[in-house]
C-alpha positions as CSV (number, residue, x, y, z in Angstrom):
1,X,0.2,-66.6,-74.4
2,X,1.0,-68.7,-71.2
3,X,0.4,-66.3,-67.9
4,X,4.6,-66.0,-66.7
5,X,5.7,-66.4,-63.3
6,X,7.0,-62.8,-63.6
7,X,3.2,-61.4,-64.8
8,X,1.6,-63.2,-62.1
9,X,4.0,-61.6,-58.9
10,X,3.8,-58.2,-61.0
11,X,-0.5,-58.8,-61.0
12,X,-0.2,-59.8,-57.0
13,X,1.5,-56.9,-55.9
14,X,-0.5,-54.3,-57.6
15,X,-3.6,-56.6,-55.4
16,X,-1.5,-56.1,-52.4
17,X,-0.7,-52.5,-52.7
18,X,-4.5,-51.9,-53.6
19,X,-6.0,-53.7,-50.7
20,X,-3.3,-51.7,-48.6
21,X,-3.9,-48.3,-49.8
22,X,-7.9,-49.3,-49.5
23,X,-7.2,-50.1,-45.8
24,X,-5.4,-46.9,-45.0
25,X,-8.0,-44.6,-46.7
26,X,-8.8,-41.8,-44.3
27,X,-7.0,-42.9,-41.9
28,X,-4.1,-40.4,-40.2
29,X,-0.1,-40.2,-40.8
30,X,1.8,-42.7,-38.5
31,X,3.1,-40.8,-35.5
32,X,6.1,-41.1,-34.3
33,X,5.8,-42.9,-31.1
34,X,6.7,-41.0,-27.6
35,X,9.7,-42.4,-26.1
36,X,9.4,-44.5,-22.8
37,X,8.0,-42.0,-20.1
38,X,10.6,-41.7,-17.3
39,X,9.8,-41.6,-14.0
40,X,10.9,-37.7,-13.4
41,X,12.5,-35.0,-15.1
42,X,14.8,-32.6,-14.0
43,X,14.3,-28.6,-14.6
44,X,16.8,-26.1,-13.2
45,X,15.7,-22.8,-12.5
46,X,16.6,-19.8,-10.0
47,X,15.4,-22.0,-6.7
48,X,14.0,-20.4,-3.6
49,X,10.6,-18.3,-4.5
50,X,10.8,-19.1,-7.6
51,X,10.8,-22.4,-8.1
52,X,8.0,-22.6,-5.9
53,X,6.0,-20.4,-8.4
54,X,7.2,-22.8,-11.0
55,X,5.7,-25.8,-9.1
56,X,2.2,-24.6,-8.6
57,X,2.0,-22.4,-12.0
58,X,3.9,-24.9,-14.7
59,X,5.4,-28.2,-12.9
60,X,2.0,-29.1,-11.2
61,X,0.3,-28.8,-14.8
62,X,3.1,-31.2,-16.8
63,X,2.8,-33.8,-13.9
64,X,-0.9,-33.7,-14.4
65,X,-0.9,-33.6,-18.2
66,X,2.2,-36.4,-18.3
67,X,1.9,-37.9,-15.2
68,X,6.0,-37.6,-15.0
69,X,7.3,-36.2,-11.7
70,X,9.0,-33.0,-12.1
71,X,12.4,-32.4,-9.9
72,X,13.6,-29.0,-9.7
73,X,16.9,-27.9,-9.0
74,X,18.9,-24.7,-8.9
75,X,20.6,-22.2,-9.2
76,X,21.1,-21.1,-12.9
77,X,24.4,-22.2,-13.8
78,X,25.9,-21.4,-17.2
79,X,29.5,-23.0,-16.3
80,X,27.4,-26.7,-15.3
81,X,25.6,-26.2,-18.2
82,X,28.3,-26.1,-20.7
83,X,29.8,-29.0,-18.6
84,X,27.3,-31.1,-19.2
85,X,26.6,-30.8,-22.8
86,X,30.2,-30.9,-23.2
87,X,30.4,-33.9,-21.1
88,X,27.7,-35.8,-23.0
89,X,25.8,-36.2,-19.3
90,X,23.3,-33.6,-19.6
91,X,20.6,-34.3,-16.8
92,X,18.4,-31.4,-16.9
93,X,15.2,-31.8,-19.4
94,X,14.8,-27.7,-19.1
95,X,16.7,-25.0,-17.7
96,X,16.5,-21.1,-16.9
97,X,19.2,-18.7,-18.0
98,X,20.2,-15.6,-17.8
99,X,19.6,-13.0,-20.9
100,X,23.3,-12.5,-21.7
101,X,24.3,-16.1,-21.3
102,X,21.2,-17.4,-23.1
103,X,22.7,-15.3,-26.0
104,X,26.5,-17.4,-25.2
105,X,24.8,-20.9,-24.8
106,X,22.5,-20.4,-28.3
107,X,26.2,-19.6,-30.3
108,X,27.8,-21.9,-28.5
109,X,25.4,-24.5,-29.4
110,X,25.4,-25.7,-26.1
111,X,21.0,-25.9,-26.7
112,X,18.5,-28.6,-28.9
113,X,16.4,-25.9,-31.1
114,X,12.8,-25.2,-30.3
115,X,10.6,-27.8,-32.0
116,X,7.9,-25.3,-33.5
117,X,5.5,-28.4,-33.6
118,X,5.3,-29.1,-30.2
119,X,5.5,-25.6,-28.4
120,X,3.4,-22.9,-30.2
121,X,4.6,-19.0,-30.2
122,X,2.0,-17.8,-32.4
123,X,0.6,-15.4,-29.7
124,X,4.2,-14.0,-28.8
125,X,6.3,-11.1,-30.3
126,X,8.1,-11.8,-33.4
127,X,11.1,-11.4,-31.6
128,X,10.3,-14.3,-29.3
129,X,8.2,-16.3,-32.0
130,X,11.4,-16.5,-34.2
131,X,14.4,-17.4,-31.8
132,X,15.3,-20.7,-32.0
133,X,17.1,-22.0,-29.2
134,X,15.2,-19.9,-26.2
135,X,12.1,-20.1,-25.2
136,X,10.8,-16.2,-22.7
137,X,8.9,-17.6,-19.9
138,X,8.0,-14.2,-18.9
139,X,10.2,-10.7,-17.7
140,X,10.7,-9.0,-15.3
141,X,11.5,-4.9,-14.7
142,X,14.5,-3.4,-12.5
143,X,12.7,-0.4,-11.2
144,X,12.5,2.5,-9.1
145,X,11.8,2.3,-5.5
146,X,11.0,4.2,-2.7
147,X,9.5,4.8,0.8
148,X,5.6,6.8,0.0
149,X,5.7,8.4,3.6
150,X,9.4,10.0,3.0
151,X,7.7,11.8,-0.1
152,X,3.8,12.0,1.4
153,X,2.0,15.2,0.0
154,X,5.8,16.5,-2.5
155,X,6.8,14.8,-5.8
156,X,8.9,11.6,-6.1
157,X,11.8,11.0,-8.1
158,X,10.0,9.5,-11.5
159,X,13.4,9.3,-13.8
160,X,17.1,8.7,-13.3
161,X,18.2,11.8,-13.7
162,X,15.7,12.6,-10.4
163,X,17.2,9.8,-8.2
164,X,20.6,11.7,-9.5
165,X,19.9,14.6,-7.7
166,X,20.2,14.7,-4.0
167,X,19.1,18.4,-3.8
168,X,15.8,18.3,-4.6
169,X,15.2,14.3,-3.4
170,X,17.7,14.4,-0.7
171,X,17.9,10.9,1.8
172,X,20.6,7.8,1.3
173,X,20.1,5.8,-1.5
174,X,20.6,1.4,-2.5
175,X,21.6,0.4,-5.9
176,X,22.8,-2.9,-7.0
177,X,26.5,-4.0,-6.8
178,X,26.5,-4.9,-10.7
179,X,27.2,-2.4,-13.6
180,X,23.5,-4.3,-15.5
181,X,21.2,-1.9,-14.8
182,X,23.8,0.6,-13.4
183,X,25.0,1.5,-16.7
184,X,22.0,1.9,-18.7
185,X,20.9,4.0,-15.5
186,X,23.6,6.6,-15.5
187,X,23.5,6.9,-19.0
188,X,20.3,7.8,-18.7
189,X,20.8,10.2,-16.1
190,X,23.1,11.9,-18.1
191,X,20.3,12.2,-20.8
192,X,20.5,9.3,-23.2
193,X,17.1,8.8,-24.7
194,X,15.9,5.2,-24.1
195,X,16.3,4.2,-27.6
196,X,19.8,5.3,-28.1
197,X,21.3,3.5,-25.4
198,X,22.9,1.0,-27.3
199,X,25.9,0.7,-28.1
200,X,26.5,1.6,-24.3
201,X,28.6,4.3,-23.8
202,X,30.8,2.6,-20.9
203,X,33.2,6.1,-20.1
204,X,29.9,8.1,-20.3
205,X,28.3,6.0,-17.7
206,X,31.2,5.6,-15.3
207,X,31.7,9.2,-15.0
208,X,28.4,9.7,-13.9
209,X,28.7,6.9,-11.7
210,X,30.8,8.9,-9.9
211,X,28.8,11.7,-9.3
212,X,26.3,9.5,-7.1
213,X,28.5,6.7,-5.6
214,X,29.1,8.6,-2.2
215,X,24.9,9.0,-1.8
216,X,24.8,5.2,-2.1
217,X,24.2,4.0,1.5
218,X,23.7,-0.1,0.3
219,X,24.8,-1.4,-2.7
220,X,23.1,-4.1,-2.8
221,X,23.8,-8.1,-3.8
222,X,20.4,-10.1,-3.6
223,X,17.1,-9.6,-4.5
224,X,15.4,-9.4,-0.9
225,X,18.1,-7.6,0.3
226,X,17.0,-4.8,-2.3
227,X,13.4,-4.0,-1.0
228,X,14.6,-4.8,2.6
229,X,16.3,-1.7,2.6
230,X,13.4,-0.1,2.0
231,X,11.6,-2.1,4.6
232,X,13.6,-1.1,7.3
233,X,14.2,2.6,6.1
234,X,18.0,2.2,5.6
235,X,17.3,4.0,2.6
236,X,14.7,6.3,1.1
237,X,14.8,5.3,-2.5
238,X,16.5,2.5,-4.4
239,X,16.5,-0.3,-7.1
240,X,15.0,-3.9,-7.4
241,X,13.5,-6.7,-9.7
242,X,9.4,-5.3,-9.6
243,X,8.3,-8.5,-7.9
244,X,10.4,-7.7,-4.7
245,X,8.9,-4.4,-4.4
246,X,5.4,-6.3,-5.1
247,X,5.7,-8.4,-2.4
248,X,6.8,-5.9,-0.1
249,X,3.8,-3.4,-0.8
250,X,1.5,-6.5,-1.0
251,X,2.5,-7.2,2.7
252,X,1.5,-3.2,3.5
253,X,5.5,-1.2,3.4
254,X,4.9,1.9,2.9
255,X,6.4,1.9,-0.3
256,X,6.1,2.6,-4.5
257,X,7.1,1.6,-7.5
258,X,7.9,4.2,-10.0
259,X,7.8,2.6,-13.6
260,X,9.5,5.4,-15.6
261,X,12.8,4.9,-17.3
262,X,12.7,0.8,-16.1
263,X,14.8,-1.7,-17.9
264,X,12.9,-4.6,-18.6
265,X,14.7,-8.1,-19.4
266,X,13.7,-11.7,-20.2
267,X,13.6,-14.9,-18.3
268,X,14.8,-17.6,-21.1
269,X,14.3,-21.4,-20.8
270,X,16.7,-23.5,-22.8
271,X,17.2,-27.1,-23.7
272,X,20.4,-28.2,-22.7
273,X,21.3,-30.0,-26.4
274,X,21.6,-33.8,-26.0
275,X,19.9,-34.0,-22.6
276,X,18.5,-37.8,-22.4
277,X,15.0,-36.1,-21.6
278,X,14.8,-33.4,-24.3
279,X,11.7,-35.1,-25.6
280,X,9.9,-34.2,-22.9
281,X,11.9,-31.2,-22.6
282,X,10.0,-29.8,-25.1
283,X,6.6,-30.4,-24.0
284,X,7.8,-28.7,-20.7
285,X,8.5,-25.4,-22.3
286,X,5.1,-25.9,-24.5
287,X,3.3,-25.7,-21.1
288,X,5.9,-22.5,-20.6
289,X,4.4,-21.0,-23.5
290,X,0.3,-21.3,-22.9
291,X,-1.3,-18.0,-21.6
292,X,-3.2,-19.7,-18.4
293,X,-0.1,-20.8,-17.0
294,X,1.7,-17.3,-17.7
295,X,-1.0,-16.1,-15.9
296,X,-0.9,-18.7,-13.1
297,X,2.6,-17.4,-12.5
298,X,2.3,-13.7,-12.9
299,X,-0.5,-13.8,-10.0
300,X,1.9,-15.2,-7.8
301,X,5.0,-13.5,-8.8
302,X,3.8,-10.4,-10.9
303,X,6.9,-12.2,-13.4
304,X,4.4,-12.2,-16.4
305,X,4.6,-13.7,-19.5
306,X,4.5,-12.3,-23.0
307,X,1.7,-14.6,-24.7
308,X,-0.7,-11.9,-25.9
309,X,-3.6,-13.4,-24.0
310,X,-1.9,-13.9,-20.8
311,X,-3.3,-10.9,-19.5
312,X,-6.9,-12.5,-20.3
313,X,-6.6,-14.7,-17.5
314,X,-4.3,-12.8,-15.5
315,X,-6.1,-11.6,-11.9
316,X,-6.9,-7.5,-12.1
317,X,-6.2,-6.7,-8.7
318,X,-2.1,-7.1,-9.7
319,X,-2.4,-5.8,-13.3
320,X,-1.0,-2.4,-12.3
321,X,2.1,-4.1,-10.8
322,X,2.8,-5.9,-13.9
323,X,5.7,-4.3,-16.5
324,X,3.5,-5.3,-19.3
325,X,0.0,-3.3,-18.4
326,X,-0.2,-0.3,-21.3
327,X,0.9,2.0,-18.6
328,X,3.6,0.7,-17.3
329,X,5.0,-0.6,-20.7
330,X,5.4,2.8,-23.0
331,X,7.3,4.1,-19.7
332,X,10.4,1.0,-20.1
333,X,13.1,0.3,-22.4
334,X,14.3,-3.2,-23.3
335,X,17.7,-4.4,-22.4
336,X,19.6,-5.7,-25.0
337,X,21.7,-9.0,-23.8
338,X,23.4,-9.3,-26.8
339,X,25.4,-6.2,-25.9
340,X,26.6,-7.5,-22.5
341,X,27.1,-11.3,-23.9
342,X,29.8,-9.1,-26.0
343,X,30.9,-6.8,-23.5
344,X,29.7,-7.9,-19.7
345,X,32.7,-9.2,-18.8
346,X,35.1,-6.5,-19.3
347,X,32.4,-4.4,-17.9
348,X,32.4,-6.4,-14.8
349,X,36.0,-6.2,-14.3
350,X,35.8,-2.3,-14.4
351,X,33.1,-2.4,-12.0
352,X,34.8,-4.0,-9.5
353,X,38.0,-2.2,-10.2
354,X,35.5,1.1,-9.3
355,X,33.9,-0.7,-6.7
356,X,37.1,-0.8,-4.3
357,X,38.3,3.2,-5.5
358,X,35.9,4.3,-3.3
């Protein structure tokens, strides 16, 4: 039978594909190139202190790994953020964000999903491991402060309901001109156990309000203005973010942190979803997400991170000051920011409305 034309292209491809598939024997999947490395990225986060941290605990290390500059930029801004996703002129590779408006951006779908192959949350709680949009950097604690020489050789106030009574711990007090924190707080003070809080009871927590707004000398608005109080003996007692207190005692104020009854949040990171850097976006947040750089930043800032073996590397002069040694954690409950994404704002507008009935 003569050999076809069709036989002999059929007999030369089956060749072809055998030489091919020969060639490529043991030899990996094709990646999928990296796009065009830019000449910097841009990473928005709270600025002052904090980026600072950032720089010498996570920026320093991508620059190194990538050899892409990193620009950082502040403050947190939900309102830019939606604008630029919105806008189609999202600038920033990376961003910080606030718990509650994490929890708005991630319905909103103003954020490009986690890509589980790049960052790995294997060593973080489940919670953390399975959220898709946000990435915890770390967390911090609002606490109990206060002055060690105003209560040298009596008790301390150790829960809410203590700070509540001036009787027994009498002296001017600071608290935070917010009602996060302040709510939870009172409810507590008024006997909530830490694990009912939730739904908060807004009335509940208002009316005790009331019953200590008079003993509140400072109600504070920034985050050094909250151990400066302290400092300068303005008050005797008083709230802030842990890492203010840290620094303050660090520097030698004669002053305490009291861990019980704490409220504990997270520091997100997002992707702002189409940003032109996103790809490199992600590898940023994987570098978030590795246990030596946690621990980088929780030796400068006590801010530590939740990757289980963070605290391996994490310097054990400052593990006492960090919300997440055994101790200090059982003591704590976990604010819940999708409550306030749902309710902060009408909360807000009743704490102001409070604020100026004074």
């Amino acid at each position: 039978m003569p050999f076809s034309f069709e036989r002999r292209v059929v007999l030369v491809g089956v060749v072809a594909s055998a030489a091919l598939l020969a060639a490529t024997v043991g030899r990996a999947p094709a990646q999928k190139p990296e796009p065009r490395k830019p000449d910097h990225i841009v990473v928005n986060a709270a600025g002052g202190a904090v980026n600072k941290a950032l720089r010498e605990a996570f920026f320093s290390e991508f620059e190194r790994r990538y050899g892409i500059r990193v620009v950082d930029t502040s403050p947190t801004d939900f309102g830019k953020l939606r604008a630029m996703v919105q806008s189609g002129n999202a600038e920033w590779a990376a961003t910080e964000i606030n718990e509650a408006d994490g929890e708005r951006a991630s319905r909103m779908n103003l954020l490009e999903p986690l890509d589980r192959t790049v960052i790995d949350l294997s060593g973080f709680p489940k919670d953390i491991e399975q959220h898709k949009y946000l990435l915890t950097r770390g967390i911090y604690t609002t606490v109990l402060g206060y002055r060690t020489d105003t209560f040298a050789g009596k008790p301390h106030p150790q829960t809410w309901a203590e700070f509540w009574d001036v009787r027994r711990f009498p002296g001017p007090r600071s608290l935070r001109n917010s009602p996060i924190d302040n709510l939870e707080f009172a409810l507590l003070a008024d006997g909530v156990k830490p694990e009912n809080l939730y739904p908060l009871d807004v009335d509940r927590a208002f009316r005790k309000l009331d019953e200590i707004k008079k003993h509140v000398a400072v109600w504070w608005t920034t985050g050094a203005q909250s151990a400066q109080l302290l400092i300068d003996k303005e008050v005797v007692m008083g709230t802030a973010w842990h890492g203010r207190f840290y620094t303050a005692i660090k520097d030698g104020a004669p002053i305490a942190i009291e861990w019980g009854e704490g409220l504990i949040h997270r520091t997100p990171f997002g992707i702002p979803r189409g940003s032109k850097d996103a790809y490199w976006g992600q590898r940023f947040l994987a570098i978030l997400a590795e246990p030596q750089a946690q621990a980088r930043y929780a030796n400068l800032m006590s801010y530590p991170g939740l990757h289980r073996d963070a605290i391996r590397y994490t310097d054990p002069k400052i593990l006492p000051f960090l919300p997440t040694h055994p101790e200090n954690l059982k003591k704590q409950a976990w604010a819940n920011p999708a409550w306030w994404f749902e309710n902060g704002e009408k909360a807000t507008e009743r704490w102001s409305r409070w604020m100026l009935a004074r």
